[in-house]
PDB file of N, CA, C and O in Angstrom, chain B, residues numbered from 101:
ATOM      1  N   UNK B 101       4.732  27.891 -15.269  1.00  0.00           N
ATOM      2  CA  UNK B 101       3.699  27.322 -14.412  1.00  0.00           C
ATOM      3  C   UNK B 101       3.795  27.929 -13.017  1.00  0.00           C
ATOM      4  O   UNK B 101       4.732  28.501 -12.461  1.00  0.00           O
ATOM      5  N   UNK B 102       2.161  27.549 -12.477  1.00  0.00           N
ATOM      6  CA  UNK B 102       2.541  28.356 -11.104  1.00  0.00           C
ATOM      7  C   UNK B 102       2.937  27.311 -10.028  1.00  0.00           C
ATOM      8  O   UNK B 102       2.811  26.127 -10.342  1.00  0.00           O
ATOM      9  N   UNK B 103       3.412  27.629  -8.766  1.00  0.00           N
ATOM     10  CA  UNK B 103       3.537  26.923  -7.661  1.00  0.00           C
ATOM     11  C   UNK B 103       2.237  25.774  -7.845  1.00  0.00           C
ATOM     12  O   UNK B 103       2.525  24.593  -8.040  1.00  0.00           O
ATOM     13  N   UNK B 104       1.342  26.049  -7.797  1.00  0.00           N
ATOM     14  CA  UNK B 104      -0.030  25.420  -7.577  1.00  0.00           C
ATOM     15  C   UNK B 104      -0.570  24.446  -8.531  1.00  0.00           C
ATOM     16  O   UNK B 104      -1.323  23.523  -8.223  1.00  0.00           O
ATOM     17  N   UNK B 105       0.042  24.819 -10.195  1.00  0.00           N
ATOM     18  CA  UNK B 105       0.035  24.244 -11.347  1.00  0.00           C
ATOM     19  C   UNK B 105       1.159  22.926 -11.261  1.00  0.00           C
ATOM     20  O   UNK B 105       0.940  21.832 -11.782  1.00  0.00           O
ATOM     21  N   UNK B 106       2.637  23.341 -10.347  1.00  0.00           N
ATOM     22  CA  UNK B 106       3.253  22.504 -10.040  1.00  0.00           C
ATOM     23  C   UNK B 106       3.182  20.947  -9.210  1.00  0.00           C
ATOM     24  O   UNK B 106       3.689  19.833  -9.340  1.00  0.00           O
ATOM     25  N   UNK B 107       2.207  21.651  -8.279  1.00  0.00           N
ATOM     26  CA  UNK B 107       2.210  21.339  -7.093  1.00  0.00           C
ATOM     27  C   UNK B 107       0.952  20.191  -7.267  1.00  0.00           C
ATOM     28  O   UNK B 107       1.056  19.093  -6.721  1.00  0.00           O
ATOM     29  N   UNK B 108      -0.599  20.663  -8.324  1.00  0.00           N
ATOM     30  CA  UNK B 108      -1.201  19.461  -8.568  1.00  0.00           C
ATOM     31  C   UNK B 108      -0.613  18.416 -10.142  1.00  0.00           C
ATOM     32  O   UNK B 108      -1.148  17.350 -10.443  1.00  0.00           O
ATOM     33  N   UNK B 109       0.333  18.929 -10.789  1.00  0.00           N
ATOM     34  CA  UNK B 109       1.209  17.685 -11.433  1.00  0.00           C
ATOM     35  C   UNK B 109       1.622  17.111 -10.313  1.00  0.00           C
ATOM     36  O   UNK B 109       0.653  16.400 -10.045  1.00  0.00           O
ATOM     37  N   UNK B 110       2.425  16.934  -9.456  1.00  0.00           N
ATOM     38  CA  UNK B 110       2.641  16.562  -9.110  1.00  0.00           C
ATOM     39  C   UNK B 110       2.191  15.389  -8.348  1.00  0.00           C
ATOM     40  O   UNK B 110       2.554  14.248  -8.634  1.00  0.00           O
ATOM     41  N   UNK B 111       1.222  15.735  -7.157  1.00  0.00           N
ATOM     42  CA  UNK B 111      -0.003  15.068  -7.380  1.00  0.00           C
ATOM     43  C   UNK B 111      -0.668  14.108  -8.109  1.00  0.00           C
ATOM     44  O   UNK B 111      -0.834  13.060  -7.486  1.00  0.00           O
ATOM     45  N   UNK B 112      -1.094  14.133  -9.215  1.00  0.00           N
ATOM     46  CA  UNK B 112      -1.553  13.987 -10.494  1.00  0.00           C
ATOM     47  C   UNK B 112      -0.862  12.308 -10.582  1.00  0.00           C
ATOM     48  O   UNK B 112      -1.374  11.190 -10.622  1.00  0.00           O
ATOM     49  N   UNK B 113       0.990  12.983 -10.585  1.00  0.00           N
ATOM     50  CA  UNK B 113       1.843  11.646 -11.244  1.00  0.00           C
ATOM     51  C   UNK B 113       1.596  10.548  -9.863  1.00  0.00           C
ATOM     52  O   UNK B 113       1.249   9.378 -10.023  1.00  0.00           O
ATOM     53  N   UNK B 114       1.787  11.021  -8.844  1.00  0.00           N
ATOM     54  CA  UNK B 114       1.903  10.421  -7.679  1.00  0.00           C
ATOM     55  C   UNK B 114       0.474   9.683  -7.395  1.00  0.00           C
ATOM     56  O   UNK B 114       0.552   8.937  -6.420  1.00  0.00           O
ATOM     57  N   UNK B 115      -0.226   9.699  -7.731  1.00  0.00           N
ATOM     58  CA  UNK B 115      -1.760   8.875  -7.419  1.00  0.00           C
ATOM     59  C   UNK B 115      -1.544   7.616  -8.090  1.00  0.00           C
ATOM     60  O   UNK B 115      -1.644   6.836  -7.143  1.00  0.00           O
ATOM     61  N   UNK B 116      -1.373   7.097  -8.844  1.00  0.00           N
ATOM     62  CA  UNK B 116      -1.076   6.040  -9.192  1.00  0.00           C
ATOM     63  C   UNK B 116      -0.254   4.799  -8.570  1.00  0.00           C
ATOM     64  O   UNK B 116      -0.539   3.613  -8.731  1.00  0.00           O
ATOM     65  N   UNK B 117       0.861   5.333  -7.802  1.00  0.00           N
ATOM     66  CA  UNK B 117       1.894   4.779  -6.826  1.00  0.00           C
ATOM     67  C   UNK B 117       1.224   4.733  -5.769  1.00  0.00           C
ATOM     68  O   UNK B 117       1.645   3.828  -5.049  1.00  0.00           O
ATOM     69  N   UNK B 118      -0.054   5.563  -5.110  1.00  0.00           N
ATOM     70  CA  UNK B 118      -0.493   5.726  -3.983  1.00  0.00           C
ATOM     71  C   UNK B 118      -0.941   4.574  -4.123  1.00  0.00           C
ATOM     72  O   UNK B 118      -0.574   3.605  -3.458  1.00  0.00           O
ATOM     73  N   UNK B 119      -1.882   4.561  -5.110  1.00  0.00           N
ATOM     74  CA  UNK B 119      -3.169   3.281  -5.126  1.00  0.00           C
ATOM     75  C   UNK B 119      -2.387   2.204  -5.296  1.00  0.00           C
ATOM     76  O   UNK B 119      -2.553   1.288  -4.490  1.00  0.00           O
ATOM     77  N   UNK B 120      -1.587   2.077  -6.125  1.00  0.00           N
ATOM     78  CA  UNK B 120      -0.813   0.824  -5.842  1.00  0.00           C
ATOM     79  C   UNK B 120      -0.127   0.041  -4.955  1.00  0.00           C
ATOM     80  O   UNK B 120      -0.025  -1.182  -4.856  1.00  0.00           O
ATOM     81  N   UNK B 121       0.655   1.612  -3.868  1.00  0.00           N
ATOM     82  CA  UNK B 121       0.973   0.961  -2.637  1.00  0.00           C
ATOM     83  C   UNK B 121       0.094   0.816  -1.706  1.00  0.00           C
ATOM     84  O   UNK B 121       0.463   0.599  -0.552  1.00  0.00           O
ATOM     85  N   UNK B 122      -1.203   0.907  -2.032  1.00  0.00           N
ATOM     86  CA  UNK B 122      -2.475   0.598  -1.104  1.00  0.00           C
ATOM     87  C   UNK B 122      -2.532  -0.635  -1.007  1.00  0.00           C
ATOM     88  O   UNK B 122      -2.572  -1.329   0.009  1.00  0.00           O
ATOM     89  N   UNK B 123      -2.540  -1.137  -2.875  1.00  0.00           N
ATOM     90  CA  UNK B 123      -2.948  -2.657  -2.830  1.00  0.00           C
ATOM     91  C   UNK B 123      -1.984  -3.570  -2.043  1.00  0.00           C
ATOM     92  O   UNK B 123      -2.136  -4.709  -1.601  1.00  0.00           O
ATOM     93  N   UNK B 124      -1.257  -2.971  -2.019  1.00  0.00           N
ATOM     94  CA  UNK B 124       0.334  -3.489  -1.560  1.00  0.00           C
ATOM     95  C   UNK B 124       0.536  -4.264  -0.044  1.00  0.00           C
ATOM     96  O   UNK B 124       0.803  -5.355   0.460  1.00  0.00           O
ATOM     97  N   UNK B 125       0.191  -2.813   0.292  1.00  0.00           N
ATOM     98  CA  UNK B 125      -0.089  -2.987   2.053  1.00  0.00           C
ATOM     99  C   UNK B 125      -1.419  -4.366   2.284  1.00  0.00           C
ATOM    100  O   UNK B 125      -1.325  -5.445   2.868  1.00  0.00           O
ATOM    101  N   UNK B 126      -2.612  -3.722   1.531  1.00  0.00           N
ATOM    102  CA  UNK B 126      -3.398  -5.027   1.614  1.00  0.00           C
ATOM    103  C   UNK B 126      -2.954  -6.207   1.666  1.00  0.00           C
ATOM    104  O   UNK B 126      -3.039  -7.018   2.588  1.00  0.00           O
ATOM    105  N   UNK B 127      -2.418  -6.312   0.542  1.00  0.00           N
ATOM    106  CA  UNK B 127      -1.874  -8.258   0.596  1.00  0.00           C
ATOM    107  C   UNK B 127      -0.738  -8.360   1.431  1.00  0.00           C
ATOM    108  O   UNK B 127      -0.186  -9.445   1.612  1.00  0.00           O
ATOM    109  N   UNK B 128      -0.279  -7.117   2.048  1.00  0.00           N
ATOM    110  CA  UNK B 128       1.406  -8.102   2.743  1.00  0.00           C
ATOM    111  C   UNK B 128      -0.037  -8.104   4.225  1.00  0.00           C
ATOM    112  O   UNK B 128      -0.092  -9.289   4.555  1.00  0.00           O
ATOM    113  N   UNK B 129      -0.895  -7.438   4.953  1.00  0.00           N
ATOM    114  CA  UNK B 129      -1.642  -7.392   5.740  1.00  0.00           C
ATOM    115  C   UNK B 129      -1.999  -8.892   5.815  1.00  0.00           C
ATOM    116  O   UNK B 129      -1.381  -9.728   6.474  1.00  0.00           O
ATOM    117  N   UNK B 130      -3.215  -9.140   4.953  1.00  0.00           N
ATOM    118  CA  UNK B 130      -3.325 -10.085   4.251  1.00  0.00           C
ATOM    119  C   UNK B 130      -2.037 -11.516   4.551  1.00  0.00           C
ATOM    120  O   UNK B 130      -2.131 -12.464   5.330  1.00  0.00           O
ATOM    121  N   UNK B 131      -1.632 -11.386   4.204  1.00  0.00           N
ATOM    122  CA  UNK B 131      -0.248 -12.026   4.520  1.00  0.00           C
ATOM    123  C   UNK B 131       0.240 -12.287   6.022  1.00  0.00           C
ATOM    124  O   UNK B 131       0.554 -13.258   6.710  1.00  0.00           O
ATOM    125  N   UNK B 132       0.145 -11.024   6.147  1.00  0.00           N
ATOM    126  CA  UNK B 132       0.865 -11.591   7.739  1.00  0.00           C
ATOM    127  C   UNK B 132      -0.260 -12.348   8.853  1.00  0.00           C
ATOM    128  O   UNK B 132      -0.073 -13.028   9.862  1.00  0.00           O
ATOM    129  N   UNK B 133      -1.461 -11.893   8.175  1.00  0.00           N
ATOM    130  CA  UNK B 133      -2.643 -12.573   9.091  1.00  0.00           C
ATOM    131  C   UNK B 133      -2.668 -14.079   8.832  1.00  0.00           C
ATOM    132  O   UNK B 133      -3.082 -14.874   9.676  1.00  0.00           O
ATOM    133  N   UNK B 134      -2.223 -14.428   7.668  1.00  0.00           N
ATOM    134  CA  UNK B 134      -2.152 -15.922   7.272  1.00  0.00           C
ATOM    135  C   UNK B 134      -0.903 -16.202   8.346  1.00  0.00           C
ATOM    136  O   UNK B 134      -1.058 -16.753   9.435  1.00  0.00           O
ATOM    137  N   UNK B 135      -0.170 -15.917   8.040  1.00  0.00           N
ATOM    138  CA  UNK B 135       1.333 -16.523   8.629  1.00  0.00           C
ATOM    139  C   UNK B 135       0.920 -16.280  10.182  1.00  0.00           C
ATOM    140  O   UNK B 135       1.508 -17.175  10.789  1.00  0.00           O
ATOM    141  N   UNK B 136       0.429 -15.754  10.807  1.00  0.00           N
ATOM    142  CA  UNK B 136       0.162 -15.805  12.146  1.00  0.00           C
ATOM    143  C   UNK B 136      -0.925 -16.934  12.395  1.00  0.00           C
ATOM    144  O   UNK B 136      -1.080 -17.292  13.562  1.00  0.00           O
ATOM    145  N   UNK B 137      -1.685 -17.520  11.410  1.00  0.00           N
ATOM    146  CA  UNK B 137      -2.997 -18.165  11.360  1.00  0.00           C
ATOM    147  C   UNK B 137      -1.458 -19.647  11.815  1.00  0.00           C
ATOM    148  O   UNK B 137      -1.252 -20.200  12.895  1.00  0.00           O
ATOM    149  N   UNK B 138      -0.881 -19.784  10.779  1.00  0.00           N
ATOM    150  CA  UNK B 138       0.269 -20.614  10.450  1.00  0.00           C
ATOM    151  C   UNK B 138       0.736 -20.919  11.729  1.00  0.00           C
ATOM    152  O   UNK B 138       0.386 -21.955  12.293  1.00  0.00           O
ATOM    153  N   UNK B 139       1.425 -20.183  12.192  1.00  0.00           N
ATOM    154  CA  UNK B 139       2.031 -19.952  13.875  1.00  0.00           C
ATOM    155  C   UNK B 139       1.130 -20.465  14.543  1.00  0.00           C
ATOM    156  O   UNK B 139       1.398 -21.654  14.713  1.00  0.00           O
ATOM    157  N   UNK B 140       0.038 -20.134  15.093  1.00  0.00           N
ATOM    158  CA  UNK B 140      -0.899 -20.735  15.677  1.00  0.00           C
ATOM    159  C   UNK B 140      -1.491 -22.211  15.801  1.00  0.00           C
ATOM    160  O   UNK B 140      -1.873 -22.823  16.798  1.00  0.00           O
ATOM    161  N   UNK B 141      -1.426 -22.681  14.091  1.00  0.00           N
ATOM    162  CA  UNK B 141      -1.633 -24.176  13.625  1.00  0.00           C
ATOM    163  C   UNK B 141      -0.060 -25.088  14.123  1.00  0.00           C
ATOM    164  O   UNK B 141       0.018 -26.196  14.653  1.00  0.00           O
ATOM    165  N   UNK B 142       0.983 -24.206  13.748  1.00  0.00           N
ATOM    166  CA  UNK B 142       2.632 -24.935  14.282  1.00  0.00           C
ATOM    167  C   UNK B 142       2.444 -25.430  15.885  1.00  0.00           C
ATOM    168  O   UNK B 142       2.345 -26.558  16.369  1.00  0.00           O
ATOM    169  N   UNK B 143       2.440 -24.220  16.433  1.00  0.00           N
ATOM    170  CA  UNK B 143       2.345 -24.476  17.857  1.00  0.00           C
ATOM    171  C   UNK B 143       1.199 -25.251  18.434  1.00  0.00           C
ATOM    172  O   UNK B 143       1.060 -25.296  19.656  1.00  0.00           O
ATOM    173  N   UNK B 144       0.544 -25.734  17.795  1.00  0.00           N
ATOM    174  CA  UNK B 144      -0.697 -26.528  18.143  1.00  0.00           C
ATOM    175  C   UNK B 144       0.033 -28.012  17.883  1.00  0.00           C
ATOM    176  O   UNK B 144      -0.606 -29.052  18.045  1.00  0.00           O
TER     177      UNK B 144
END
């Protein structure tokens, strides 16, 4: 294989983990906007 043949396997395997650690980030985001919502309701 070439560099380039390598280089989009590679790629290829790795998209899957991307999108997943997308969703990932979303909900801890997600998350921390609640828990600050939280903080806000405590200190009240």
């Amino acid at each position: 294989m070439t560099k380039a043949q390598d280089i989009s396997g590679i790629i290829a395997q790795r998209q899957p983990l991307a999108h997943k650690l997308g969703e990932i980030e979303t909900r801890l985001n997600t998350l921390c906007q609640s828990l600050g919502r939280l903080e806000q309701e405590r200190q009240r």
